[in-house]
KEBASE-546057 format. One line per 2 residues: number of its first residue (from 1); for each residue y, z, x of N, C-alpha, C, CB. Coordinates in Angstrom, 2 decimals. Glycine has a CB too. Layout:
BEGIN
NUM = Y/Z/X/Y/Z/X/Y/Z/X/Y/Z/X ~ ...
//
This chain:
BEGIN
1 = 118.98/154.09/130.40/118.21/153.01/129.80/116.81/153.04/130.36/118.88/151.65/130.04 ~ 116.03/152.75/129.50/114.43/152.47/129.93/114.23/154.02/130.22/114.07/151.25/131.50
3 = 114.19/154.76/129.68/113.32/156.82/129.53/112.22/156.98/129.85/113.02/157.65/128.02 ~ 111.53/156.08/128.62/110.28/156.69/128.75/109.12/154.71/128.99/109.96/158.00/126.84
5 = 108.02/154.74/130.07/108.09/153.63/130.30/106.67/153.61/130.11/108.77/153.20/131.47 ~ 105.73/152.83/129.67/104.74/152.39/130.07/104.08/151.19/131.16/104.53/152.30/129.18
7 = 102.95/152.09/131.70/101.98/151.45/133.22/100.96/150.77/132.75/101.20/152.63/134.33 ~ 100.10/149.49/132.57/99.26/149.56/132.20/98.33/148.97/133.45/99.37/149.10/130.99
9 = 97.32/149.16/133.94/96.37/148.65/134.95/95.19/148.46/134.16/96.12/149.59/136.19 ~ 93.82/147.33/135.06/92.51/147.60/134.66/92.63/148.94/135.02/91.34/146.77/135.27
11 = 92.69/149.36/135.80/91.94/150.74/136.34/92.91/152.06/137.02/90.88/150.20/137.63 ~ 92.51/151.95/138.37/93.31/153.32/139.10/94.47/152.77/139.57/92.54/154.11/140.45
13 = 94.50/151.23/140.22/95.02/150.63/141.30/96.45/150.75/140.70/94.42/149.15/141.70 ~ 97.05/150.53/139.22/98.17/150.35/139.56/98.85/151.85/139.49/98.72/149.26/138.73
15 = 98.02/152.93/139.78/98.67/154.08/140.25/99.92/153.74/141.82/97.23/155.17/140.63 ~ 99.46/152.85/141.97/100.15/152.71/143.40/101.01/152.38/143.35/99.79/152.08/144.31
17 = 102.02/152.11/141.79/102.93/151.34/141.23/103.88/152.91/140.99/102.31/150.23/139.78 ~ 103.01/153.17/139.71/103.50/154.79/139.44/104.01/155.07/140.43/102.53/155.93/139.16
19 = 103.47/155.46/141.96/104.19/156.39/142.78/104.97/155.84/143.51/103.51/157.14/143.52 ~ 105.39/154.55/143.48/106.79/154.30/143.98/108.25/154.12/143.27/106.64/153.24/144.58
21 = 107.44/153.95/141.83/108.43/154.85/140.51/108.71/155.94/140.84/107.82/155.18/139.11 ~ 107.91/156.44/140.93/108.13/158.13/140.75/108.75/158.60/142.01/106.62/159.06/140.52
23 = 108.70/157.84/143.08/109.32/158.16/144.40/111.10/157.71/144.35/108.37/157.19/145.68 ~ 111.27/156.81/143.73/112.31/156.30/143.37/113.47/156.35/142.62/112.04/155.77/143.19
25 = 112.19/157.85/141.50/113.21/158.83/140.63/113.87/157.66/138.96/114.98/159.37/142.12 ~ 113.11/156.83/138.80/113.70/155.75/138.32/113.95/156.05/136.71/112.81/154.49/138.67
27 = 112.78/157.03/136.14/112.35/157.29/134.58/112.35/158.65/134.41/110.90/156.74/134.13 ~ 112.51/159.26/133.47/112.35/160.72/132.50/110.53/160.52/132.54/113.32/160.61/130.37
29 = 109.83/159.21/131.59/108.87/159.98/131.65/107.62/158.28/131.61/108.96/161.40/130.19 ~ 106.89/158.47/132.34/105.65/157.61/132.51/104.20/157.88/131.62/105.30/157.76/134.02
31 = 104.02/156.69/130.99/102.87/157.12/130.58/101.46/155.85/130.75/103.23/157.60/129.07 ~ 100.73/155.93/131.32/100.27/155.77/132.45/98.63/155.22/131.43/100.44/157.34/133.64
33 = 98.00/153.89/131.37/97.13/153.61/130.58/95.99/152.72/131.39/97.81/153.00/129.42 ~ 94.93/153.17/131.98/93.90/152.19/133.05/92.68/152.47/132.03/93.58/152.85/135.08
35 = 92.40/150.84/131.96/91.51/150.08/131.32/89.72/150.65/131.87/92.01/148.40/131.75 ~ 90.05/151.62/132.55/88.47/152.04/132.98/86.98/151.78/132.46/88.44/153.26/132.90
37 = 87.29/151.74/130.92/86.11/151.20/130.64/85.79/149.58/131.30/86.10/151.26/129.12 ~ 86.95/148.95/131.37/86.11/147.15/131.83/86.87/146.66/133.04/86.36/145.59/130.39
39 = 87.41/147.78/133.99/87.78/147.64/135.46/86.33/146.70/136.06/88.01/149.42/136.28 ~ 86.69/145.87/137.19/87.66/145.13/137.29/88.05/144.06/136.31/87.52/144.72/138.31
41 = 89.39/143.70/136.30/89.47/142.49/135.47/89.63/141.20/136.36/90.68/142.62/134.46 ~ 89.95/141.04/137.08/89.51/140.05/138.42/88.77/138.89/138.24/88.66/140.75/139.39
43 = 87.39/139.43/138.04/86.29/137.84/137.61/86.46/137.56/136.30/84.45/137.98/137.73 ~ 87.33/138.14/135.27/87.39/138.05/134.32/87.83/136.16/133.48/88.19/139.22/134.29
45 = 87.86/135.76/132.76/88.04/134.55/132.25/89.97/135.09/132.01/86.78/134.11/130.67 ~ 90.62/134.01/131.90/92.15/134.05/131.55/92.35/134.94/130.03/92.76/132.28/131.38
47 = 91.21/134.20/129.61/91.46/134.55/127.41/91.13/136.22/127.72/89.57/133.47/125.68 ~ 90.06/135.97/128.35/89.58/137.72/128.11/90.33/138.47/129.03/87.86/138.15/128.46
49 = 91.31/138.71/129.70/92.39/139.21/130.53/93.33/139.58/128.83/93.17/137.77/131.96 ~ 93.85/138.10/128.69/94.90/138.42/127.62/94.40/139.18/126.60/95.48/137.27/127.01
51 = 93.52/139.24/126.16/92.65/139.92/125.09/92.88/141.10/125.41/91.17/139.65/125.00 ~ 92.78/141.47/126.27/92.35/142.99/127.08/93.93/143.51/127.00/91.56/142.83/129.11
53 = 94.81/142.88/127.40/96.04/143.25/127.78/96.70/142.94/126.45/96.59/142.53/129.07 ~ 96.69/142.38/125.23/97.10/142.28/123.81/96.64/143.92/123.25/96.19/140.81/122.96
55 = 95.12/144.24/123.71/94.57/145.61/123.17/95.39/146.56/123.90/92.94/145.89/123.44 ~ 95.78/146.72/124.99/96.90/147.88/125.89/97.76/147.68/124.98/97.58/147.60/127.59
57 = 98.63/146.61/125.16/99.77/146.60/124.35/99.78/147.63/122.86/99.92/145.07/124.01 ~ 98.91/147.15/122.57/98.17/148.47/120.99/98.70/149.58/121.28/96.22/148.99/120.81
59 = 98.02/150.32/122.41/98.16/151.37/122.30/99.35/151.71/123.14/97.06/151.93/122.49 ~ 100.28/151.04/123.43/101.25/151.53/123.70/102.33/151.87/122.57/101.59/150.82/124.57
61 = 102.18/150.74/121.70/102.80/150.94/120.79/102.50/152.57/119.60/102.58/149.57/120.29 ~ 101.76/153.25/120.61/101.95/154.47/119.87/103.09/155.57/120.64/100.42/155.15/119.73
63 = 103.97/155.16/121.36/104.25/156.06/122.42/105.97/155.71/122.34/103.30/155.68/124.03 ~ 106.38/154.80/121.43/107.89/154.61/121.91/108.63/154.08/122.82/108.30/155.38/122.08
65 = 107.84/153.58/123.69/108.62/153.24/125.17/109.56/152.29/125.43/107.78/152.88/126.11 ~ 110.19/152.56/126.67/111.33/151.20/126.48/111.11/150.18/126.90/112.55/151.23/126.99
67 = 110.13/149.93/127.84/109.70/148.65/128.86/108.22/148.84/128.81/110.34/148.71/130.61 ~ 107.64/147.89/129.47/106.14/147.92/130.00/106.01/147.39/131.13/105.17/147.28/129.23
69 = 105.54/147.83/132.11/105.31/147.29/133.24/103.66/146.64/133.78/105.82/148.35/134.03 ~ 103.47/145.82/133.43/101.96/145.74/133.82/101.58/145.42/135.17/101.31/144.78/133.05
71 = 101.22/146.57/135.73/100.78/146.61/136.99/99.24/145.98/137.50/100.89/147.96/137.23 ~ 98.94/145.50/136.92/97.14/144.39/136.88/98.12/143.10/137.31/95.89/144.02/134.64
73 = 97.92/142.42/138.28/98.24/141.00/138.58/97.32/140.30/138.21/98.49/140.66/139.84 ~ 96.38/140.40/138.02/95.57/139.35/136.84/96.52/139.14/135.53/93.93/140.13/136.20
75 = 96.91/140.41/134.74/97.23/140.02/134.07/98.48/139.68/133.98/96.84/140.45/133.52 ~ 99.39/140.04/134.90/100.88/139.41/135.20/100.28/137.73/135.15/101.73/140.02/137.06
77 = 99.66/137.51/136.32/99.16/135.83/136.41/99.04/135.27/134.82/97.35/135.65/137.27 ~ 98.17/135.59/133.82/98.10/135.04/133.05/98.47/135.60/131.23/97.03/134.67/133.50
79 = 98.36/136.44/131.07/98.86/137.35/129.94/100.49/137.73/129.52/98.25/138.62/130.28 ~ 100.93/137.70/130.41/102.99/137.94/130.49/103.56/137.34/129.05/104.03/136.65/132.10
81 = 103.42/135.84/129.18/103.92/135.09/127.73/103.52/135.80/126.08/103.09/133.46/127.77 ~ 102.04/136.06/126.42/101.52/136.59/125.58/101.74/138.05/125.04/100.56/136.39/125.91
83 = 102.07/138.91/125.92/102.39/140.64/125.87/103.97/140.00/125.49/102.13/141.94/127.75 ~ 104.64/139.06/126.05/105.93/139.27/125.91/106.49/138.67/124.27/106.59/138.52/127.23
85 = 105.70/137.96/123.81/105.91/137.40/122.30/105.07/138.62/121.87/105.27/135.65/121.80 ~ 104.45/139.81/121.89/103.76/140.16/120.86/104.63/142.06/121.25/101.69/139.71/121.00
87 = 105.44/141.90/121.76/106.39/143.35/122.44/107.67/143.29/121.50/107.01/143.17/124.45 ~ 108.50/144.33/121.51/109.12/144.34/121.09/110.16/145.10/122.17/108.71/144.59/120.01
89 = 110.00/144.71/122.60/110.54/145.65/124.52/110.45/144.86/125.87/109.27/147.13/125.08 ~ 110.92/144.98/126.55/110.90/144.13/128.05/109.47/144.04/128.34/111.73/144.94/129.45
91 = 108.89/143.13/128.79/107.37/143.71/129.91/107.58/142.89/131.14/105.45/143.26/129.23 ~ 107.40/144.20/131.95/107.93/143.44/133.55/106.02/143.19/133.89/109.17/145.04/135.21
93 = 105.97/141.82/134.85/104.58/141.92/135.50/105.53/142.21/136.93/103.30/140.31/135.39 ~ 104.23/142.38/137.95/104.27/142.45/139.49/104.36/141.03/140.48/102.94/143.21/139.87
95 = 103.93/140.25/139.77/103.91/139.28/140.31/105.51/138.08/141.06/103.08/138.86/139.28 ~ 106.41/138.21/139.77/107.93/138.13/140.46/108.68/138.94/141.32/108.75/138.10/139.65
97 = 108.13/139.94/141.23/108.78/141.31/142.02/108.39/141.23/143.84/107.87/143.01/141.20 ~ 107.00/140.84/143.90/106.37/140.55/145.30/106.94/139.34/145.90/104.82/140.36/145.24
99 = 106.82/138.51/144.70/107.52/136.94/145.27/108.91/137.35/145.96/107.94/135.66/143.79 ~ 109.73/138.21/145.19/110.89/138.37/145.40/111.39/139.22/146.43/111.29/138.63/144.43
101 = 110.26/140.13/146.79/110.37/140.97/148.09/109.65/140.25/149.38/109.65/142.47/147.82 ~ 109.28/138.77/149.53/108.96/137.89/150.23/110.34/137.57/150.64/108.12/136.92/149.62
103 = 111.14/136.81/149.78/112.25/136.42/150.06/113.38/136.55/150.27/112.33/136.09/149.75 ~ 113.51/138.34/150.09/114.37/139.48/150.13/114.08/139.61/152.10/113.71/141.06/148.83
105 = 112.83/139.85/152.58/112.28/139.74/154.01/112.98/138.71/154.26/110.75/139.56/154.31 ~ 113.62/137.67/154.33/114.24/136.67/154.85/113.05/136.46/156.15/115.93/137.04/155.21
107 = 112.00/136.28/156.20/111.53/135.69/157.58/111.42/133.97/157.51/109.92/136.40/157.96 ~ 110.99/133.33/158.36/111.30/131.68/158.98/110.42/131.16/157.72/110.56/131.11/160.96
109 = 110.94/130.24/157.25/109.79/129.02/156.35/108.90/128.54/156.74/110.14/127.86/155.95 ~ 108.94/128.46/158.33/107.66/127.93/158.75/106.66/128.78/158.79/107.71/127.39/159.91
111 = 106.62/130.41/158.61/105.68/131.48/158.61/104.13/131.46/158.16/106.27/132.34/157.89 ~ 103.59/131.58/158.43/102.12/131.64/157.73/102.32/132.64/156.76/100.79/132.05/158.73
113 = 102.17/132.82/155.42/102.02/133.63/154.38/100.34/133.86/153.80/102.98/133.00/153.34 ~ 99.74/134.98/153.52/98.73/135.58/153.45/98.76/135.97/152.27/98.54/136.42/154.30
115 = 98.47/135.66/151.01/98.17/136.45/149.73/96.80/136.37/149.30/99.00/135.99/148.60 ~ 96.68/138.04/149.39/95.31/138.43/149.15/95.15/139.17/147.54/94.86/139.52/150.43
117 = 94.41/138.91/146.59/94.33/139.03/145.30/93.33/138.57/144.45/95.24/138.64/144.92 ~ 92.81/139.25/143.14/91.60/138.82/142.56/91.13/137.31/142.49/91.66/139.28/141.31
119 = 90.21/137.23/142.03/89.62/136.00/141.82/90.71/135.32/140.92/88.13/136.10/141.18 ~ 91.41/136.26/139.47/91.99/135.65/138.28/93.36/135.29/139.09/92.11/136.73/136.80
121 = 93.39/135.90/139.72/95.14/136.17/140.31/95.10/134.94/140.73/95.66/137.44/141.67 ~ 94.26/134.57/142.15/94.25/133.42/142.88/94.17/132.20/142.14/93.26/133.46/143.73
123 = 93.11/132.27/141.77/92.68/130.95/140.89/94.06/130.63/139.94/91.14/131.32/139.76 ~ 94.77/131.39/139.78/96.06/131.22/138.81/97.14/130.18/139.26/96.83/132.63/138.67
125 = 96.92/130.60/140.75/98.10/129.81/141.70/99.51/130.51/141.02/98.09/127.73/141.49 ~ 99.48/131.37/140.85/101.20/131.54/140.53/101.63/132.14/141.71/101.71/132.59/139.16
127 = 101.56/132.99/142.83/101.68/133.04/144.06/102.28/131.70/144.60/100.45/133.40/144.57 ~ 101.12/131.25/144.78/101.10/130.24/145.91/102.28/129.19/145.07/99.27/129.46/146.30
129 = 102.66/128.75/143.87/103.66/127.90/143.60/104.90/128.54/143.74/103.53/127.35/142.37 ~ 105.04/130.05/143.35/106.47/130.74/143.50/106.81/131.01/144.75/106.62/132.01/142.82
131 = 105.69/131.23/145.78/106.05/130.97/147.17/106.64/129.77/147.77/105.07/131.12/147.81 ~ 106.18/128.44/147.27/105.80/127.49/148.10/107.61/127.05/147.10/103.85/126.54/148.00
133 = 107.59/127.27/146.06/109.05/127.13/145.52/110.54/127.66/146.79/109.01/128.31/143.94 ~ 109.61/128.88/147.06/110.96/129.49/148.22/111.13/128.51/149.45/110.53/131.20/149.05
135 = 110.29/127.34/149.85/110.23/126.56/151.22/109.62/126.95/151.87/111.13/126.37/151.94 ~ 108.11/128.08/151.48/107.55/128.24/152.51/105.88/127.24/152.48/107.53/129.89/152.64
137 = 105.51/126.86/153.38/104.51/125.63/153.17/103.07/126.50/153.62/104.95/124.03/154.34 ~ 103.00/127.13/154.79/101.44/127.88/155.63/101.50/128.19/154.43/101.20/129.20/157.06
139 = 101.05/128.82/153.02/100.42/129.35/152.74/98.87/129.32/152.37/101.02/129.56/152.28 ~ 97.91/130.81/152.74/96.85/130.61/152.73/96.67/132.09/151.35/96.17/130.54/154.40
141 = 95.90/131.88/150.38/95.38/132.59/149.79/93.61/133.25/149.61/95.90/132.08/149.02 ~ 93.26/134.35/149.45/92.02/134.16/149.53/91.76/136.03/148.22/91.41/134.01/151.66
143 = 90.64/135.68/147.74/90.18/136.75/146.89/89.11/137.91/146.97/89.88/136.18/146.00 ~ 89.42/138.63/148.26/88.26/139.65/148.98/87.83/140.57/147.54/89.07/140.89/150.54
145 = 86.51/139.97/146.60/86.05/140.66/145.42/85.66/141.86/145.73/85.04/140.04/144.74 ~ 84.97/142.68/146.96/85.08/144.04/147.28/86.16/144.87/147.58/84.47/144.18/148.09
147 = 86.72/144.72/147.76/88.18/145.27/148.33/88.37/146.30/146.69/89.78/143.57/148.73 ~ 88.40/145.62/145.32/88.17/146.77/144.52/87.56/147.68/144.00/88.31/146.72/144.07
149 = 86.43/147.57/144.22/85.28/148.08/143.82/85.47/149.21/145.01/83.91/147.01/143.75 ~ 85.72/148.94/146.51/85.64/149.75/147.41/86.91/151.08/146.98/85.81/148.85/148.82
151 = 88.33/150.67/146.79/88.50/151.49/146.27/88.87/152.39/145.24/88.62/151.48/146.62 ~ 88.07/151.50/144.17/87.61/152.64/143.43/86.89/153.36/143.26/87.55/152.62/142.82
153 = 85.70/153.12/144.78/84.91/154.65/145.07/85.26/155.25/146.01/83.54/154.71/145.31 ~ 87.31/155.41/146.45/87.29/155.98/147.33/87.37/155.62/148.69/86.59/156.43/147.12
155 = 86.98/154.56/148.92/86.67/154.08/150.43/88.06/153.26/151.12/85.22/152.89/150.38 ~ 88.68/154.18/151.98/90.17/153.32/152.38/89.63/153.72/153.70/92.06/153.89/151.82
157 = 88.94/153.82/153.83/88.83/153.75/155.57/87.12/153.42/156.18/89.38/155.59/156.28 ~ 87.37/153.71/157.54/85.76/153.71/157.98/84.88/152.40/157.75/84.97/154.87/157.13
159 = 83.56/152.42/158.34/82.64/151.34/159.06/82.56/150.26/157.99/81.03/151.91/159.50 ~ 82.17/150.67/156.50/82.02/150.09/155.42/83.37/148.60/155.27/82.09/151.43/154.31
161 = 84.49/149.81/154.94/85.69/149.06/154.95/85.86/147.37/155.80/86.64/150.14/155.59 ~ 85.26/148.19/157.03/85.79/147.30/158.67/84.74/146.53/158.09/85.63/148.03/160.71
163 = 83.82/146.34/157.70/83.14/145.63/157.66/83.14/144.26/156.37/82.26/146.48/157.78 ~ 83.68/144.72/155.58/84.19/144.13/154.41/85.35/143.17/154.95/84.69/145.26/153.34
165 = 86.08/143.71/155.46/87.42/143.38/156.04/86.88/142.32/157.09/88.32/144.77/156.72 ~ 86.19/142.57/157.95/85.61/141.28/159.08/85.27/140.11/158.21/84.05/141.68/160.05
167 = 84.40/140.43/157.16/83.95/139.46/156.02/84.41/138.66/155.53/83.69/139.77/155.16 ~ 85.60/138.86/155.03/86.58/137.95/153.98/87.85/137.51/155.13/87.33/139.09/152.33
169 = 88.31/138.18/156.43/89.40/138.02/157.53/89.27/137.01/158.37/89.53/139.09/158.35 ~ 87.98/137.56/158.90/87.34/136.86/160.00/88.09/135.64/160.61/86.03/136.41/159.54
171 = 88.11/134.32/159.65/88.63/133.01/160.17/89.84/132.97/159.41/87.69/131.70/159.97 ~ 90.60/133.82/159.38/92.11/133.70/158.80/92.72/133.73/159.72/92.69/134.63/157.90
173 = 93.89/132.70/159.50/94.79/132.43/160.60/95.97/133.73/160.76/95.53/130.89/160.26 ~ 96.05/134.35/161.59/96.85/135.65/161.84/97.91/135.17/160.84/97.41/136.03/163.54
175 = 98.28/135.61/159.83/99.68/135.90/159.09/100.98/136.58/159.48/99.41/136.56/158.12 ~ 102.30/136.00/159.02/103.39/136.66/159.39/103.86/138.00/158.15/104.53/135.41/159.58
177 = 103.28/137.44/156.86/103.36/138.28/156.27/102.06/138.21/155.18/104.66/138.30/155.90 ~ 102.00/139.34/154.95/100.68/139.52/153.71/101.23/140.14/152.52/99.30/140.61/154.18
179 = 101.16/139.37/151.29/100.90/139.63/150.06/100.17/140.15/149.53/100.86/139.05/149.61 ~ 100.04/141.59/149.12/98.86/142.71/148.68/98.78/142.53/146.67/99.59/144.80/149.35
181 = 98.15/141.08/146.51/98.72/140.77/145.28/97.11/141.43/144.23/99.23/138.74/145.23 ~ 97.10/142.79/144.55/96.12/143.37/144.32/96.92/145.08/143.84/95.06/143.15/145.69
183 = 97.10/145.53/142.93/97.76/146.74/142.93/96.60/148.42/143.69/98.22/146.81/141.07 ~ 95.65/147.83/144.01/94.54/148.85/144.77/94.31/148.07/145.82/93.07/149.28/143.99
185 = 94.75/147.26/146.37/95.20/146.49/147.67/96.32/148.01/148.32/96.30/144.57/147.15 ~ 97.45/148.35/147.64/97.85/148.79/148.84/97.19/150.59/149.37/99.55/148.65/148.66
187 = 96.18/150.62/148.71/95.28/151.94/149.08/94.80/151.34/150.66/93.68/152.30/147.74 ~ 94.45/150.15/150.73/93.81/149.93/152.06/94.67/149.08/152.75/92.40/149.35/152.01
189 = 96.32/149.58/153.10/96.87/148.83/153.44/96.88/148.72/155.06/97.85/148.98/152.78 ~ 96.79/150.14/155.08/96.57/150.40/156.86/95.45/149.92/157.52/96.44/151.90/157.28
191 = 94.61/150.03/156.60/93.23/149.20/157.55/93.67/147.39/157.34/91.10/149.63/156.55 ~ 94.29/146.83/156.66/94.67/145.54/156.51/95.92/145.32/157.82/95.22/145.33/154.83
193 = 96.41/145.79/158.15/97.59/146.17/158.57/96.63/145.82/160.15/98.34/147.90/157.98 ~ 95.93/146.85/160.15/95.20/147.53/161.65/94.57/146.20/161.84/93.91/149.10/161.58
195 = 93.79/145.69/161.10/93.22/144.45/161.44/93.64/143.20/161.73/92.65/144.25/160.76 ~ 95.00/142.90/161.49/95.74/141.94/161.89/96.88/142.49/163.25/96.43/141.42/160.52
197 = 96.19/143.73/163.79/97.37/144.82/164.67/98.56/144.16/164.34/97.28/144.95/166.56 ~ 98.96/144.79/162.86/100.16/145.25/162.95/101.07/144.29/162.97/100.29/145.99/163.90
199 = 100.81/143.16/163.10/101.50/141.94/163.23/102.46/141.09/161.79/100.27/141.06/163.73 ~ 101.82/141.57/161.12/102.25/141.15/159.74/103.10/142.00/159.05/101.19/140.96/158.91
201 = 104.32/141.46/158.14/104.94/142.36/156.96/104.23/142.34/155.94/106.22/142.02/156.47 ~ 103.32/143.78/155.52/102.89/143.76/154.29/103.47/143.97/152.95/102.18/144.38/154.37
203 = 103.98/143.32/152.05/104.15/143.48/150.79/103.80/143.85/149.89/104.26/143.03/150.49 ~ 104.00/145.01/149.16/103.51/145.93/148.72/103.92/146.15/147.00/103.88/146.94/149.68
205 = 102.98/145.94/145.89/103.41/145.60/144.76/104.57/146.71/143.89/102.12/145.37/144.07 ~ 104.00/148.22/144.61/104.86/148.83/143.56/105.98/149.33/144.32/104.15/149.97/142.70
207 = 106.42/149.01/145.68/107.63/149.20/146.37/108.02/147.97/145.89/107.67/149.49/147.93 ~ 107.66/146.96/145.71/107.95/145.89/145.20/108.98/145.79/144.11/106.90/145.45/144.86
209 = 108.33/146.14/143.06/108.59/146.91/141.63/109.24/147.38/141.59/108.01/147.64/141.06 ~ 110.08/148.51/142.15/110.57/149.51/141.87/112.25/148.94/142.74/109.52/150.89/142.39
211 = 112.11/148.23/143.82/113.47/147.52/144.01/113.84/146.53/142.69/113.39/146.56/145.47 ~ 112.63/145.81/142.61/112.92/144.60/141.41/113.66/145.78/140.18/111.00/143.57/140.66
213 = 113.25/146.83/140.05/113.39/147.12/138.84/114.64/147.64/139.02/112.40/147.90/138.23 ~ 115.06/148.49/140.16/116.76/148.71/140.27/117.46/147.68/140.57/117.24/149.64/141.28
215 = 117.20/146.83/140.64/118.13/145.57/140.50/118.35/145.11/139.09/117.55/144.37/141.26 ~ 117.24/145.42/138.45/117.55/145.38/136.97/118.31/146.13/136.35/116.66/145.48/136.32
217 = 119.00/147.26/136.95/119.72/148.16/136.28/119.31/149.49/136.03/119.96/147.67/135.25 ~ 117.46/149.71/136.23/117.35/150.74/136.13/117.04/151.98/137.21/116.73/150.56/135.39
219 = 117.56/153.13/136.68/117.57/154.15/137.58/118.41/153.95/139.29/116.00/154.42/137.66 ~ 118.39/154.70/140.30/117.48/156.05/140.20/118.65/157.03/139.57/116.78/156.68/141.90
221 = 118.34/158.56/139.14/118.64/159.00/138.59/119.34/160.69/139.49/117.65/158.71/137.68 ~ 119.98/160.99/139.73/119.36/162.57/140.07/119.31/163.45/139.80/119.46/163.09/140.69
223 = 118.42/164.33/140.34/118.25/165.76/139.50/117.08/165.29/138.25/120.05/166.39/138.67 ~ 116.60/164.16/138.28/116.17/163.44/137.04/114.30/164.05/137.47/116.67/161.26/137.04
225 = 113.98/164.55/136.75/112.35/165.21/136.86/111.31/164.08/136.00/112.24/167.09/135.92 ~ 110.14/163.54/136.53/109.36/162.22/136.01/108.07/162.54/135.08/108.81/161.33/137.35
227 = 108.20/162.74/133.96/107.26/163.43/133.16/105.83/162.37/133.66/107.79/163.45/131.28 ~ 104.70/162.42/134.10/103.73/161.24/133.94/102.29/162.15/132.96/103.19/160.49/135.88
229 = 102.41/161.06/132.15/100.76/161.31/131.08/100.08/160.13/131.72/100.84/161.04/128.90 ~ 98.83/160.03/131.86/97.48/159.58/132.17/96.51/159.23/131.01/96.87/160.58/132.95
231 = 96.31/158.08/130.89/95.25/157.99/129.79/94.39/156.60/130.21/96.02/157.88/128.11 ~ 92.83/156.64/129.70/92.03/155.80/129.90/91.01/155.48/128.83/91.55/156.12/130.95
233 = 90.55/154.56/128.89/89.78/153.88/127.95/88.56/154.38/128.43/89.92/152.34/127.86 ~ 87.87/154.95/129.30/86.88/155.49/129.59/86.49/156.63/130.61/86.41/154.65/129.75
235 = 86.84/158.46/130.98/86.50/159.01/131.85/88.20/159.46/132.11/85.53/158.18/132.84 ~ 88.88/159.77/130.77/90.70/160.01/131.53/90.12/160.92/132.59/92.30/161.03/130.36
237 = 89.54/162.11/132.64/89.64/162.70/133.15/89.14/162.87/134.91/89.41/163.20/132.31 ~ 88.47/161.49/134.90/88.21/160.54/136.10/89.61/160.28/136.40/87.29/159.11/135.79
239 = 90.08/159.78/136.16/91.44/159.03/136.23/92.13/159.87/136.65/92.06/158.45/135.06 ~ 92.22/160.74/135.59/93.46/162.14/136.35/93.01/162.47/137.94/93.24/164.11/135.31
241 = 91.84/162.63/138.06/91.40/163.48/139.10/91.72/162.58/140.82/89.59/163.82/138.70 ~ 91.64/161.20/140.27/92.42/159.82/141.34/93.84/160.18/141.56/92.50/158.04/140.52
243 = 94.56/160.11/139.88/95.61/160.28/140.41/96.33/161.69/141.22/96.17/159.89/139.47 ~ 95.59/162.44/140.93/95.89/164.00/141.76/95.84/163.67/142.99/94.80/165.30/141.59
245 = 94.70/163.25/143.32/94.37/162.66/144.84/95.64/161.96/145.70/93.16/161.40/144.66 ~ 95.95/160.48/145.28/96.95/160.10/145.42/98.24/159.95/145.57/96.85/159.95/145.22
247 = 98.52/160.97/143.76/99.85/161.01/144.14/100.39/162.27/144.25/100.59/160.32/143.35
//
């Protein structure tokens, strides 16, 4: 069940989804769709998210697939209802899947919780209510707007990074666990990680995903080989050349 699956992201980030699919052995074949022309979607308005993510949906519907996974937590936050009345197929977002690997961690209710994620994501509060639903109360959210831009030129490490990272960290109360409610969040997970030494469980959207999704029944498979196609709304061949990198 579920063969052949579609990814959709603004951009590179939810490659980071792909490869814990693909690590997981879960699908025959991925086909893989980042919004490159209007990355980030983040500062974006709610309507124009769904807009954006109604137009993916389009073009998926040239491909057959059995599910959709939308790996953009912007648009999990606000688009889901909308992709899901206009599908004719499951569409999983990321956003229940993280919640759910919060609470899968079994750590104390009294914990400080850390979810870091776009402007659209945050401002959404769907985090912070599906958390605060589990009994946990510390939570602090916040929306570091460089963190994507950084890497999508690349930058997961070094002075730049640290410096970004001091910026938006600085007066955050040390966390027990962090929510990477950013799918190019977990490219810079180690420097997030390093900056809180290590102290925190980071949660990670497409390890996330990919338990949520075998709990759903699907995969893993063996002997099972993961076909992935790549396509973009602006520069595929940008895109390809990330995901080579990566995965």
């Amino acid at each position: 069940m579920g063969k052949r699956v579609g990814v959709f992201d603004s951009g590179a980030g939810g490659l980071t989804v792909v490869k814990s699919i693909m690590e997981h052995n879960l699908f025959e074949e991925l086909i893989y769709y980042g919004d490159t022309a209007r990355v980030p979607y983040g500062p974006k308005d709610p309507a124009t998210i769904t807009r954006y993510a109604l137009e993916a949906l389009e073009f998926f519907k040239n491909f057959e697939i059995d599910l959709l996974i939308t790996a953009c937590n912007s648009v999990s936050a606000h688009a889901l209802p909308e992709l899901r009345k206009s599908a004719d197929f499951p569409v999983y977002g990321v956003i229940e899947p993280g919640v759910m690997a919060l609470k899968s961690a079994s750590i104390p209710l009294e914990s400080q919780i850390l979810v870091l994620g776009t402007k659209a994501t945050i401002k959404s509060g769907r985090y912070q209510r599906e958390i605060e639903a589990l009994g946990y109360k510390n939570i602090e959210a916040l929306s570091p707007s460089l963190f994507v831009p950084l890497v999508e030129e690349g930058i997961f490490e070094g002075e730049i990074l640290q410096k970004v990272l001091e910026h938006y960290l600085k007066d955050v109360k040390r966390p027990d666990a962090v929510i990477l409610g950013c799918t190019h969040f977990p490219l810079i997970a180690k420097a997030i990680g390093d900056y809180f030494e290590n102290a925190a469980l980071l949660i990670h959207s497409g390890e996330a995903m990919a338990d949520y999704l075998q709990k759903h029944g699907y995969g893993p498979k063996d002997g099972q080989k993961c076909d992935l196609k790549i396509f973009a709304s602006e520069n595929p061949e940008g895109l390809k050349a990330v995901a080579k990198k990566w995965l």
